[in-house]
Backbone as XML, in Angstrom:
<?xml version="1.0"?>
<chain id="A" units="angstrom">
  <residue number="1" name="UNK">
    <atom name="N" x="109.715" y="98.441" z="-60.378"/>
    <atom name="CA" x="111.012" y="99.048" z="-60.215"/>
    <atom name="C" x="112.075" y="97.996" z="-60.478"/>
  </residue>
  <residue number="2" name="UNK">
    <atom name="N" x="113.451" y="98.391" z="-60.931"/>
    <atom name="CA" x="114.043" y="97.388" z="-61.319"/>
    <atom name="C" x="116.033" y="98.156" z="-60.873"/>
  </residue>
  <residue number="3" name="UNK">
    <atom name="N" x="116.301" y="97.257" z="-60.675"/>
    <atom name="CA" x="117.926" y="97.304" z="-60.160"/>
    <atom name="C" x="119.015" y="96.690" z="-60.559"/>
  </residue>
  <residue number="4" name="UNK">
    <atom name="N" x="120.213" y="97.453" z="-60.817"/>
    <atom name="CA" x="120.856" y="96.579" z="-61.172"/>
    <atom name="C" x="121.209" y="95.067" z="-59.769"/>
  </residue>
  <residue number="5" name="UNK">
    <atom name="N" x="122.242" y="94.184" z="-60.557"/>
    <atom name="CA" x="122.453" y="93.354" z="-59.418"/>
    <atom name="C" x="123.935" y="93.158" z="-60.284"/>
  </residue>
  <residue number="6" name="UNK">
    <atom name="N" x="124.547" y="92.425" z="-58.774"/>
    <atom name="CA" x="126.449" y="92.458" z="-58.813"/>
    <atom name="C" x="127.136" y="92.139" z="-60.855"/>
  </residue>
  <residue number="7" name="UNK">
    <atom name="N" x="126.270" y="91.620" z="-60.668"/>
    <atom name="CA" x="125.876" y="90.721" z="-62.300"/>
    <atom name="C" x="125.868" y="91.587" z="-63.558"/>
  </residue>
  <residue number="8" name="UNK">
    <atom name="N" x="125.294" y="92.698" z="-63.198"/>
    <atom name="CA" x="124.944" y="94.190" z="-63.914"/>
    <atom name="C" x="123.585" y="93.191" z="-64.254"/>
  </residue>
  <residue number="9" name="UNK">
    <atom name="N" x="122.885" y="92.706" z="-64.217"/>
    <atom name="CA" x="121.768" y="92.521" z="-64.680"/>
    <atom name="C" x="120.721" y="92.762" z="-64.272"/>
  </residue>
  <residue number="10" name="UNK">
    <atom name="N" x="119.466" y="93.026" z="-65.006"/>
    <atom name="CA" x="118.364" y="93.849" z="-64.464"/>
    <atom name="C" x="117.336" y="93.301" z="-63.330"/>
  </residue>
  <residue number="11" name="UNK">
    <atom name="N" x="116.754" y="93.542" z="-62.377"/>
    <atom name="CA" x="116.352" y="92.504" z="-61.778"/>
    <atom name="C" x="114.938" y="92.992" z="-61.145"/>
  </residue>
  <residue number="12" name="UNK">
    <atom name="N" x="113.674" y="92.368" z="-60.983"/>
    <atom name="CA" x="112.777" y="92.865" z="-60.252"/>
    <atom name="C" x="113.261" y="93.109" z="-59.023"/>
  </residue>
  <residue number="13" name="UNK">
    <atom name="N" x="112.619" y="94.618" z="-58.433"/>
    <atom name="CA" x="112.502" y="94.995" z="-57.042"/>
    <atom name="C" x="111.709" y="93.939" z="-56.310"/>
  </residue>
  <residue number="14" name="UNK">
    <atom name="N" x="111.788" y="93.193" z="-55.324"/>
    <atom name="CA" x="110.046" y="93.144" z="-54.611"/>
    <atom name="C" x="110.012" y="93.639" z="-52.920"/>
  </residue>
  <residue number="15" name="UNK">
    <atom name="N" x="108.750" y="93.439" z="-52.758"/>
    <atom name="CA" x="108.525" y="94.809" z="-51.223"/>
    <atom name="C" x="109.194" y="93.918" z="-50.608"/>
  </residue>
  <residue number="16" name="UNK">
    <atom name="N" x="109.260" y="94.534" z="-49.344"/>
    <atom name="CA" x="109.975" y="94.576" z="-48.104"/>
    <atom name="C" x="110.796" y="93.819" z="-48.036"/>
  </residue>
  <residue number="17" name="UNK">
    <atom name="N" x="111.886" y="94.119" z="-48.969"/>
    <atom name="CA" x="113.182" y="93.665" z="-49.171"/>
    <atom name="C" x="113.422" y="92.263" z="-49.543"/>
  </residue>
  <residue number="18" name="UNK">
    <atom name="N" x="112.538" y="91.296" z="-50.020"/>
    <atom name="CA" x="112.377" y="89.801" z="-50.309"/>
    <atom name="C" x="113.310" y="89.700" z="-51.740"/>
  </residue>
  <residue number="19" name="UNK">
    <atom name="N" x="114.278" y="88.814" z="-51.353"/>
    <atom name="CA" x="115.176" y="88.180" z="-52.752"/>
    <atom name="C" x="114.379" y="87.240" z="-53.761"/>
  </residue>
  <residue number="20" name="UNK">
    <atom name="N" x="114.734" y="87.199" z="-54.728"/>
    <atom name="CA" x="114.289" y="86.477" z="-56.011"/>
    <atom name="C" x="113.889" y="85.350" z="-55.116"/>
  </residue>
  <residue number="21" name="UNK">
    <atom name="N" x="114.739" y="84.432" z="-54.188"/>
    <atom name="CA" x="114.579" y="83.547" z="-54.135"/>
    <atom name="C" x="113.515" y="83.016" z="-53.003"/>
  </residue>
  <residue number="22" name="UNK">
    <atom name="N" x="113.139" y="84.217" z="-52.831"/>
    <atom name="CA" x="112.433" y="84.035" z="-50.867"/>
    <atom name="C" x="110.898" y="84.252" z="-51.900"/>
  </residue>
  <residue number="23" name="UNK">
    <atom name="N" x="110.879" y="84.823" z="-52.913"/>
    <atom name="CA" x="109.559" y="85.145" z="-54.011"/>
    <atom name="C" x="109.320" y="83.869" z="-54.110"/>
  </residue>
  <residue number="24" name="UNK">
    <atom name="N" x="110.265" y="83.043" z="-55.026"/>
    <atom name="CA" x="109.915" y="81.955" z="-54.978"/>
    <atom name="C" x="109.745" y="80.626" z="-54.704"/>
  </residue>
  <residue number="25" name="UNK">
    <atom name="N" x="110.095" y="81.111" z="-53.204"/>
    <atom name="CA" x="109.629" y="79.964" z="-52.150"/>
    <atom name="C" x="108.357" y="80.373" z="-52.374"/>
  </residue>
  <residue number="26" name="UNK">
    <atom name="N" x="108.358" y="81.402" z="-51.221"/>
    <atom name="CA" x="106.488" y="82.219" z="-51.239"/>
    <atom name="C" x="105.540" y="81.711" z="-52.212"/>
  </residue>
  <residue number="27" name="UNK">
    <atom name="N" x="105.736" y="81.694" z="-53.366"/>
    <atom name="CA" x="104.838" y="81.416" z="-54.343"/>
    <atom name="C" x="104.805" y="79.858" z="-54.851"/>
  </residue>
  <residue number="28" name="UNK">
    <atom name="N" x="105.888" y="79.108" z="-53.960"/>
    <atom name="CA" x="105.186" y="77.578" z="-53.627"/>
    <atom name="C" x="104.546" y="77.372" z="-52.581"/>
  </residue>
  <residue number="29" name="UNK">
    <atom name="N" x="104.630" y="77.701" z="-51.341"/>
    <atom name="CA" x="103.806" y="78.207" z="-50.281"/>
    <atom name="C" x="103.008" y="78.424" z="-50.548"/>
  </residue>
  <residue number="30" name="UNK">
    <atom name="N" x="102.358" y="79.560" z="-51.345"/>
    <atom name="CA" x="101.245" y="80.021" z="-51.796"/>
    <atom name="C" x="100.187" y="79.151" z="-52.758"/>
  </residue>
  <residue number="31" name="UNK">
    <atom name="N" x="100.900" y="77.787" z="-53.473"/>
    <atom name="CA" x="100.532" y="77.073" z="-54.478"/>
    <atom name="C" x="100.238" y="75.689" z="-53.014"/>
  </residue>
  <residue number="32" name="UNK">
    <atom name="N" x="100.452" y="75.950" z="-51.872"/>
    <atom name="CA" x="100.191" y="74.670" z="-50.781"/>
    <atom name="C" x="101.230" y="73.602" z="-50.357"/>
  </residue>
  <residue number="33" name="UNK">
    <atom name="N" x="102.273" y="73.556" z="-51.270"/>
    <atom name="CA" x="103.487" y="72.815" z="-50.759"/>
    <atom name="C" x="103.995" y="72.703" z="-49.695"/>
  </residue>
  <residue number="34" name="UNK">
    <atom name="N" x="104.324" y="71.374" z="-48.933"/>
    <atom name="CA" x="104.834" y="71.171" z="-47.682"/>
    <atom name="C" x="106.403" y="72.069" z="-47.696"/>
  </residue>
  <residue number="35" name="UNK">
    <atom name="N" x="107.031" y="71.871" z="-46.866"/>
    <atom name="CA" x="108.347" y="71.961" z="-46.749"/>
    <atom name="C" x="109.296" y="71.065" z="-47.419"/>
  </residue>
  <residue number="36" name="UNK">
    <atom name="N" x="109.005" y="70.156" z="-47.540"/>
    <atom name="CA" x="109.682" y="68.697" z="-48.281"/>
    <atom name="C" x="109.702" y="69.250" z="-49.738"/>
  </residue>
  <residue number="37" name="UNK">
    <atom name="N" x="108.138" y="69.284" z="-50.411"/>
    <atom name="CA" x="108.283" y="69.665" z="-51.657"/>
    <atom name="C" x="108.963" y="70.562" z="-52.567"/>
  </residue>
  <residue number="38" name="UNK">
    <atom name="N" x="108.858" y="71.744" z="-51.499"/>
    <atom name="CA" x="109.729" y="72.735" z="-52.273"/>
    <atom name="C" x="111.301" y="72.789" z="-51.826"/>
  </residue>
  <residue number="39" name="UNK">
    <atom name="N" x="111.763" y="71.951" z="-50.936"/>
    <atom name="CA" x="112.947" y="71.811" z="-51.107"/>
    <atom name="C" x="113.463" y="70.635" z="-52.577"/>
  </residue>
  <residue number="40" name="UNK">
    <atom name="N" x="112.549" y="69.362" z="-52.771"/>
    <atom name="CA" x="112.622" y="69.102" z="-53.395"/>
    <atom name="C" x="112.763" y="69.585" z="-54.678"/>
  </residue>
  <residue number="41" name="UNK">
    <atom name="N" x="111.359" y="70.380" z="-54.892"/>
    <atom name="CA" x="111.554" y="71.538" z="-55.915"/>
    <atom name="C" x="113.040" y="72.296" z="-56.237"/>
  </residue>
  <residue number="42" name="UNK">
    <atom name="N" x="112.931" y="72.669" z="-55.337"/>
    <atom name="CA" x="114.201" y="73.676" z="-56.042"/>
    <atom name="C" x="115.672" y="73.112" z="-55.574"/>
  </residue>
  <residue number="43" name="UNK">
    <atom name="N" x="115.770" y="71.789" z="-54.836"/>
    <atom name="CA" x="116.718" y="71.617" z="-54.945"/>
    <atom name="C" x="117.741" y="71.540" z="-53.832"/>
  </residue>
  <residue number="44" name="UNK">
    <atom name="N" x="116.984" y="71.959" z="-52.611"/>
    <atom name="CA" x="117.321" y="72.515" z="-51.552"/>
    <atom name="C" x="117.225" y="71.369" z="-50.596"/>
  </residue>
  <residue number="45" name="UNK">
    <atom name="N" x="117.589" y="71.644" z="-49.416"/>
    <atom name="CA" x="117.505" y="70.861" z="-48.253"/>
    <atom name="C" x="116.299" y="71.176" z="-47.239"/>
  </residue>
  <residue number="46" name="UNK">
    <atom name="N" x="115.742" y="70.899" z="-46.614"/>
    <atom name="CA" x="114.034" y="71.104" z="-45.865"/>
    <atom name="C" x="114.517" y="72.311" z="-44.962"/>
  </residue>
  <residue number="47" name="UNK">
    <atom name="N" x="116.326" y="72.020" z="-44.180"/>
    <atom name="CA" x="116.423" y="73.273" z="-43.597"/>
    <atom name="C" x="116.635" y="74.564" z="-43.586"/>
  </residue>
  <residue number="48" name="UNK">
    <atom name="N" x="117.386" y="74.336" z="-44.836"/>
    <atom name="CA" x="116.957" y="75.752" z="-45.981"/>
    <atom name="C" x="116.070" y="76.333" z="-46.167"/>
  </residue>
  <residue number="49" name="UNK">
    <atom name="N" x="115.007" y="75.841" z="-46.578"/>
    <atom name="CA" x="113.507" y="76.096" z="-46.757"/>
    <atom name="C" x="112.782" y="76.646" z="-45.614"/>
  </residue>
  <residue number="50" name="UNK">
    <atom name="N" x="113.528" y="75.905" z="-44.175"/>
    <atom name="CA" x="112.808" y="76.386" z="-43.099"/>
    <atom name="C" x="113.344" y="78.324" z="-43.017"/>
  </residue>
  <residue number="51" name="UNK">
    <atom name="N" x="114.521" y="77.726" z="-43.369"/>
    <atom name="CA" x="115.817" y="79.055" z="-43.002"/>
    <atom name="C" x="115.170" y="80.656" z="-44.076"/>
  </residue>
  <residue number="52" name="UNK">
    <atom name="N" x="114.791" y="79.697" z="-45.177"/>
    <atom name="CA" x="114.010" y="80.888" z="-46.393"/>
    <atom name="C" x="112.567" y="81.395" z="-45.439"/>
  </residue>
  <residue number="53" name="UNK">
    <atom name="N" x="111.781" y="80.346" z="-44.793"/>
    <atom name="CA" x="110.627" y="80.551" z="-44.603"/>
    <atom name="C" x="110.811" y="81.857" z="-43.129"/>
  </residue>
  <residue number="54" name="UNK">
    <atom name="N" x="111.993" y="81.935" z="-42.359"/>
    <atom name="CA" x="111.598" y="82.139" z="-41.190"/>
    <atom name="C" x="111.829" y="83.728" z="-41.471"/>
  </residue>
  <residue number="55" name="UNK">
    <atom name="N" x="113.024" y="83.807" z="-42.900"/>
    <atom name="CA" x="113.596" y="84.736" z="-43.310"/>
    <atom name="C" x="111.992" y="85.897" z="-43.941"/>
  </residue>
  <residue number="56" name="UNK">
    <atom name="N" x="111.358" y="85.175" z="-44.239"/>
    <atom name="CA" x="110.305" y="86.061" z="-45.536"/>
    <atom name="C" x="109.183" y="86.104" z="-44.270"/>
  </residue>
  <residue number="57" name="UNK">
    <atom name="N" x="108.932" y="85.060" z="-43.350"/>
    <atom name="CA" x="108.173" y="85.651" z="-42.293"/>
    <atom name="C" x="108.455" y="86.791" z="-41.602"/>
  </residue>
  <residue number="58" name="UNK">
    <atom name="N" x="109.714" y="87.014" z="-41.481"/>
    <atom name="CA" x="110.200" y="88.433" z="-40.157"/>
    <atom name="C" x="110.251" y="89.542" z="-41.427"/>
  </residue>
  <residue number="59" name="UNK">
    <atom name="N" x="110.555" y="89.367" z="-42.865"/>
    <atom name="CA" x="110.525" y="90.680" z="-43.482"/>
    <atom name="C" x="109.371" y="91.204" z="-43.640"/>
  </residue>
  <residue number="60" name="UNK">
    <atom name="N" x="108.028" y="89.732" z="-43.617"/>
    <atom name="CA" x="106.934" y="90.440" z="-43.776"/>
    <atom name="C" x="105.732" y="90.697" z="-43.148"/>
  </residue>
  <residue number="61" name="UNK">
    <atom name="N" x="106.676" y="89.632" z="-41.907"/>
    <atom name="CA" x="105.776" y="90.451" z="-40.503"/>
    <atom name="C" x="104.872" y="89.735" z="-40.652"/>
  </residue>
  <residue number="62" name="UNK">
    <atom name="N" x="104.557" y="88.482" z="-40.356"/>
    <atom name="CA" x="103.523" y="87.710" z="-40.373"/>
    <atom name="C" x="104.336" y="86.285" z="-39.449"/>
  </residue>
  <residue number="63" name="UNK">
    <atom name="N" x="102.866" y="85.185" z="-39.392"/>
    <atom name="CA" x="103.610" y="84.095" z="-38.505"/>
    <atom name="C" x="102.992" y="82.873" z="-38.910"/>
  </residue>
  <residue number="64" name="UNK">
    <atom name="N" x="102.685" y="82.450" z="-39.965"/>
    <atom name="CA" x="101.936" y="81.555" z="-40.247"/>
    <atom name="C" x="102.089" y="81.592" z="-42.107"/>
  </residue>
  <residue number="65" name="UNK">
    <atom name="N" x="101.819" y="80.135" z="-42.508"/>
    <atom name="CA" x="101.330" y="80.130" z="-44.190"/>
    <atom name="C" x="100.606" y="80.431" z="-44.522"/>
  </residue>
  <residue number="66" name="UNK">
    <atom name="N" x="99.251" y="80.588" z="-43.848"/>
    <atom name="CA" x="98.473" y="81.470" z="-44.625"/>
    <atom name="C" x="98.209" y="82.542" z="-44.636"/>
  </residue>
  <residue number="67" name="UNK">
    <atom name="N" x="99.030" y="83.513" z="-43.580"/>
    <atom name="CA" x="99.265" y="84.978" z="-43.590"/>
    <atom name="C" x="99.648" y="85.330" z="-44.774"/>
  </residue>
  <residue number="68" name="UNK">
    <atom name="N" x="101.080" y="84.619" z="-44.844"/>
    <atom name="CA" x="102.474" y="84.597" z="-46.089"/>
    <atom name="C" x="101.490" y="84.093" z="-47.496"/>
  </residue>
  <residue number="69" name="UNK">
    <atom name="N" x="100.705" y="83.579" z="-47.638"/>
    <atom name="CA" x="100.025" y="83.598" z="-48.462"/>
    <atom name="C" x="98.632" y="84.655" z="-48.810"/>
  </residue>
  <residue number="70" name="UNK">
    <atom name="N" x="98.223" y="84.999" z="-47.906"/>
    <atom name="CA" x="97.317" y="86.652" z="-48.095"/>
    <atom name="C" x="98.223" y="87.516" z="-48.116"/>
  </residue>
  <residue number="71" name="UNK">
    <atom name="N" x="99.105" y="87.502" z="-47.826"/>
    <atom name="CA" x="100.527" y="89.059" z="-48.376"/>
    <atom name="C" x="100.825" y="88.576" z="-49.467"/>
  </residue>
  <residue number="72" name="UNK">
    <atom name="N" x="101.111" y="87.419" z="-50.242"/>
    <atom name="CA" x="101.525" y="87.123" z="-51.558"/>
    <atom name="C" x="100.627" y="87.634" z="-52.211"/>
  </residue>
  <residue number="73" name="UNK">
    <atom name="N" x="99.205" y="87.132" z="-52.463"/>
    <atom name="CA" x="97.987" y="87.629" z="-53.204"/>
    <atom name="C" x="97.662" y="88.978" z="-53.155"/>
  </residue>
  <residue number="74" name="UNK">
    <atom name="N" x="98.404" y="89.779" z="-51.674"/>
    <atom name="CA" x="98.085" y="91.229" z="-51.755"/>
    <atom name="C" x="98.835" y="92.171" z="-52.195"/>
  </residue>
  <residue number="75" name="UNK">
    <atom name="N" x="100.425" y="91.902" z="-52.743"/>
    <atom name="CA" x="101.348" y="92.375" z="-53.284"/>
    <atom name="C" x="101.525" y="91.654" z="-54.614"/>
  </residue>
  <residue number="76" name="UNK">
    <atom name="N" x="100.221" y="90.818" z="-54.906"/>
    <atom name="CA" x="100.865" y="90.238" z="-56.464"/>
    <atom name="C" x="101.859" y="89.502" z="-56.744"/>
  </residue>
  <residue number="77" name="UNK">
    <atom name="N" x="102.486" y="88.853" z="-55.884"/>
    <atom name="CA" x="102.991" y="87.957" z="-56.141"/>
    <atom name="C" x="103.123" y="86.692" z="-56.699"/>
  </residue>
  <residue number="78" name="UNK">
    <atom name="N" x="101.656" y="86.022" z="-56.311"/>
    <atom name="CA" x="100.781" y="84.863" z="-57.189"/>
    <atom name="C" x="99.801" y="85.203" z="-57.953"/>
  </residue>
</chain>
């Protein structure tokens, strides 16, 4: 499914309401990255990352990385 965004541009849907950007935290998470790394990665600060992580845990109802990583693999995400 696909939506516009403020941008008019087309954008993947993903479940339970997760932003582009909470996907791809998840799917460094999912690849084993500390917290450090993927702030590094993308640029971010570690408390950001915490702030993304605590965000994509409560949308998807889980409490741990490797939950958040068996919901990635089970919605296709990785």
């Amino acid at each position: 499914m696909q939506y516009c965004s403020r941008e008019g541009v087309l954008s993947e849907a993903y479940p339970d309401n997760l932003t582009s950007r909470e996907v791809h935290v998840l799917k460094l998470v999912s690849a084993g990255l500390t917290n450090r790394e993927i702030a590094e990665s993308l640029g971010l600060s570690s408390r950001t990352v915490d702030a993304h992580l605590r965000s994509i845990f409560g949308k998807i109802g889980v409490g741990s990385r490797s939950a958040a990583t068996r919901y990635a693999v089970e919605h296709g995400l990785v």
